[in-house]
C-alpha positions in Angstrom: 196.1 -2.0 -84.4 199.5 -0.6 -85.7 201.5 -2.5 -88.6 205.1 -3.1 -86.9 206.3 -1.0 -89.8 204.2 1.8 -89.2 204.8 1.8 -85.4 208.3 1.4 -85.9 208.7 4.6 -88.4 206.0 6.8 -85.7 208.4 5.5 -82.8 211.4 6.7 -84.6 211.2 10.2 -83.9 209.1 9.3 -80.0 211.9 11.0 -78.4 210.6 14.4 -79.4 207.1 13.8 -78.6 207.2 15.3 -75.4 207.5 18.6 -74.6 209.4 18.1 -71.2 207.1 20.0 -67.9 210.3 22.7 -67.4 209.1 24.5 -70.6 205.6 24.1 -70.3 203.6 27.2 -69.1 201.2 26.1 -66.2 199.4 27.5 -63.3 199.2 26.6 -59.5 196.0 25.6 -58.5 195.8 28.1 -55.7 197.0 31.6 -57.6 194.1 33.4 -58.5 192.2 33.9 -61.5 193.9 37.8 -62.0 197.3 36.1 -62.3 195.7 33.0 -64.5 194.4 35.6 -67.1 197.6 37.3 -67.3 199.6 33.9 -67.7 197.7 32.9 -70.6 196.9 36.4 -71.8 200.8 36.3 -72.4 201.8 32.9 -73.6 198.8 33.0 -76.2 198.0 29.0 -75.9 194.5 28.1 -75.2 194.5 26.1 -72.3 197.7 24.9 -70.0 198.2 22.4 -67.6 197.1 23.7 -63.4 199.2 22.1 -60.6 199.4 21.5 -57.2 202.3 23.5 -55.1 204.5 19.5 -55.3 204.0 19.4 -58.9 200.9 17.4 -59.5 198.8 17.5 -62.2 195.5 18.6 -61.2 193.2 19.9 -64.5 194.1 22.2 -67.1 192.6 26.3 -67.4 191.3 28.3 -70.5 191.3 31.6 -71.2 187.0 31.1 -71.5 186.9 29.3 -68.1 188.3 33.0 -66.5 185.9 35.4 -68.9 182.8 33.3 -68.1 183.0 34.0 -64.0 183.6 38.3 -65.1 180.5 38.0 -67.3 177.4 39.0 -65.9 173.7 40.0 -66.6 175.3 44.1 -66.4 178.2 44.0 -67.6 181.7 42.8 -67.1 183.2 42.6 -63.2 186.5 42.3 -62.7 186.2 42.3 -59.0 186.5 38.1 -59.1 189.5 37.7 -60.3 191.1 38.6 -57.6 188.9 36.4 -55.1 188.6 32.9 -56.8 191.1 31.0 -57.8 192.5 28.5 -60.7 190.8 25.5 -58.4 187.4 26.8 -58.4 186.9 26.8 -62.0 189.4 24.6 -64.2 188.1 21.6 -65.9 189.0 18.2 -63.7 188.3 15.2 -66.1 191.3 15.5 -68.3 193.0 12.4 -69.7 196.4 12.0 -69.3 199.4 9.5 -70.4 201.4 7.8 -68.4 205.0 8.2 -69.5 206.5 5.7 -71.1 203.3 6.1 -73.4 202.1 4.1 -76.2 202.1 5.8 -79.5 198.8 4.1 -80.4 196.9 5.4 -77.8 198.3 8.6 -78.5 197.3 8.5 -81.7 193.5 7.5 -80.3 193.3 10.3 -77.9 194.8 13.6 -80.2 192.1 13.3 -82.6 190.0 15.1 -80.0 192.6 17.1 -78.6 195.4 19.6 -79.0 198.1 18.3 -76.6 197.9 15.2 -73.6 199.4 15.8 -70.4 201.7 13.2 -69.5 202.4 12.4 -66.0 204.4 9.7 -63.7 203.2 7.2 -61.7 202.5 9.4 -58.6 200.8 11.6 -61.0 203.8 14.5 -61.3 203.6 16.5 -64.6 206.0 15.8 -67.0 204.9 17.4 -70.1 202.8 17.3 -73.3 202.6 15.5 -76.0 201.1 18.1 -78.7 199.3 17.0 -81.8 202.0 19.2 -84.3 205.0 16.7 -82.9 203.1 13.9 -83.4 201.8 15.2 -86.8 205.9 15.9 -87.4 206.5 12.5 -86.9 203.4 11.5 -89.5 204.6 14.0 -92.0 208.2 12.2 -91.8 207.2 8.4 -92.1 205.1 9.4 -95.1 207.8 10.6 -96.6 210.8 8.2 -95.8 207.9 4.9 -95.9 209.5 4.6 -99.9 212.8 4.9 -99.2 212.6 2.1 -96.5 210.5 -0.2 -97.6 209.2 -1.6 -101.0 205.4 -1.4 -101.1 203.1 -3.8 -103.3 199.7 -4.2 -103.1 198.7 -7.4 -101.6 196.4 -10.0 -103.7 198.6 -8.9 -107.0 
């Protein structure tokens, strides 16, 4: 469990935990795999959030889950992309947040993982919160924890 101090200097800067869904690359869950690999050919992140045509969060794709189906016993085939798409082959069982989020439990679940998907009640996306902003917001308690507070050891 969080010190009130320390959740109250992580919380300080919670605003800019999330990286808000309108600047998020993402897929639909229906384009196919040709226009996947060019979407995160170009963005250059490993994996991104897949959604439904109303906005729902449905998985998230990587660049691996698209080579793996071209890869076979002869060679590499192409051909697929064009005739599977995002659904068939993006990874389901993702965690997500539910916005507003607790910073502890944020903190629990991005020791595993680059960013959480955060969503709304109804399951909409509404963006990530990425390890680096939360690690932003470590790097500045660290180094404003001694100009806030006086710290003592206890027992002395």
């Amino acid at each position: 469990m969080l010190s009130a101090t320390v959740r109250r200097l992580l919380t300080a800067r919670e605003n800019k935990f999330m990286i808000p869904a309108d600047v998020v690359a993402n897929v639909q869950e229906s384009n196919n795999l040709e226009h996947a690999l060019l979407v995160l050919t170009k963005i250059g992140y490993a994996k991104i959030p897949v959604l439904d045509s109303d906005g729902r969060f449905k998985g998230l794709l990587s660049l691996p889950m698209i080579t793996n189906q071209m890869l076979g016993l002869d060679g590499i085939d192409t051909s697929v992309l064009g005739t599977m798409t995002v659904r068939d082959v993006m990874e389901r069982d993702v965690a997500t947040i539910k916005a507003p989020y607790d910073v502890e439990e944020v903190l629990r679940l991005l020791i595993d993982r680059n960013f959480l998907v955060v969503v709304d009640e109804k399951n909409h996306f509404m963006g990530i919160v990425t390890r680096r902003e939360v690690m932003k917001s470590v790097n500045y308690m660290v180094h404003t924890l001694g100009e806030q507070y006086s710290l003592t050891p206890k027992g002395k």
